[in-house]
C-alpha positions as CSV (number, residue, x, y, z in Angstrom):
1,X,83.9,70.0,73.6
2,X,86.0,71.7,70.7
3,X,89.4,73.2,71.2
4,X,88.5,77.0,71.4
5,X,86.3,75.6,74.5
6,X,89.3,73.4,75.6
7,X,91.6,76.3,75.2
8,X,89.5,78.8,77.0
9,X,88.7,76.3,79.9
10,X,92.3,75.4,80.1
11,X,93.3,79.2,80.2
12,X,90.7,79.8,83.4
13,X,92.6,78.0,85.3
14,X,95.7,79.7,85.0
15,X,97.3,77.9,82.2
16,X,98.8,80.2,79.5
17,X,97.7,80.7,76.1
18,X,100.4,78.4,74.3
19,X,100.8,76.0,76.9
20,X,96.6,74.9,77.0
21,X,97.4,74.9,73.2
22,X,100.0,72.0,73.6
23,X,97.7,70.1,75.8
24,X,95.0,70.7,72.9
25,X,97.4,69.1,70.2
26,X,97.1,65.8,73.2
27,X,93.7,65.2,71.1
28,X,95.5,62.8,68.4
29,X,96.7,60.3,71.6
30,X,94.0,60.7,74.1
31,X,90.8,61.2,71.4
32,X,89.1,63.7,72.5
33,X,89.4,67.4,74.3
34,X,86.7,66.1,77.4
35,X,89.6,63.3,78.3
36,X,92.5,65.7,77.8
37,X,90.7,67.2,80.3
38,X,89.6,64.3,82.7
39,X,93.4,63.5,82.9
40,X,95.0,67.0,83.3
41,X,92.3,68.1,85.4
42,X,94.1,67.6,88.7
43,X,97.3,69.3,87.4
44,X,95.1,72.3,86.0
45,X,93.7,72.4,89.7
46,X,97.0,72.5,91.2
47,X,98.3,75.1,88.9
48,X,95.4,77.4,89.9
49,X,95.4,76.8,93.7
50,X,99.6,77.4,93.4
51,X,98.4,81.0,91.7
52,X,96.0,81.5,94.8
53,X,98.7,80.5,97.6
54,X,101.4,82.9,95.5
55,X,99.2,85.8,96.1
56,X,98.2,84.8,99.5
57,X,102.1,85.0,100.2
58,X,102.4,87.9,98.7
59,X,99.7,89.9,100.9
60,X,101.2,88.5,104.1
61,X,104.7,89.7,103.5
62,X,103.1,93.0,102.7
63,X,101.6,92.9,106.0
64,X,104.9,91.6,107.8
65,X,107.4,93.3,106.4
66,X,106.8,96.6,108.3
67,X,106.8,94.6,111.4
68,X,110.0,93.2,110.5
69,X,111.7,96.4,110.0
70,X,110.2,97.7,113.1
71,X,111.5,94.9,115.3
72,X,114.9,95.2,113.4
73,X,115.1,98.8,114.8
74,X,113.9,98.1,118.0
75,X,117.1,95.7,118.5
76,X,119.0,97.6,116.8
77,X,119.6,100.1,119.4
78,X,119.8,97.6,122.6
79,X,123.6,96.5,124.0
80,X,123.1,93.5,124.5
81,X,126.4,92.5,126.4
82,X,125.2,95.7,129.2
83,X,121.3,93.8,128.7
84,X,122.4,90.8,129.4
85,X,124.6,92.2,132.4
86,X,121.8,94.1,134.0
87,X,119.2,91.5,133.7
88,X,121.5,89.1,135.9
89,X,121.8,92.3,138.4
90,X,125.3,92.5,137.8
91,X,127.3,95.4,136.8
92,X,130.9,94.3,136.1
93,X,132.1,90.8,134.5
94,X,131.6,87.9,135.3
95,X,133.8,85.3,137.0
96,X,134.7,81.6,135.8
């Protein structure tokens, strides 16, 4: 494998441009770009399913916020000390 192919395979992944370049300049201690990436292989993988669970986050608070905001209105307008008085079929105070 040469670099540009290291650098490119590096950059599918997720990495960006000059960090896959530092991992390239790893060739001097490890010998050669295919075990640069045997050993960084698991922490390419984990950068690009870290991408994928970002933008999985992302759609679902999309999706939730308006549900939020409709729930926050919702309870907005309820009294909750009268709620809680009518829901025990009470209408004045209560007694210790």
């Amino acid at each position: 494998m040469k670099r540009k192919r290291f650098v490119k395979l590096a950059m599918s992944y997720g990495v960006q441009r000059n960090e896959a370049e530092r991992l390239a300049k790893l060739v001097c201690v490890l010998g050669s770009y295919e075990a640069i990436f045997a050993h960084y292989r698991h922490y390419l993988e984990g950068k690009c399913a870290i991408a994928v669970f970002q933008r999985i986050y992302k759609s679902v608070l999309r999706a939730v916020r308006p549900m939020v905001k409709t729930l926050q209105e919702l309870f907005c307008g309820i009294d909750w000390a009268t709620a809680a008085e009518d829901e025990d079929g009470e209408s004045g105070g209560k007694e210790f």
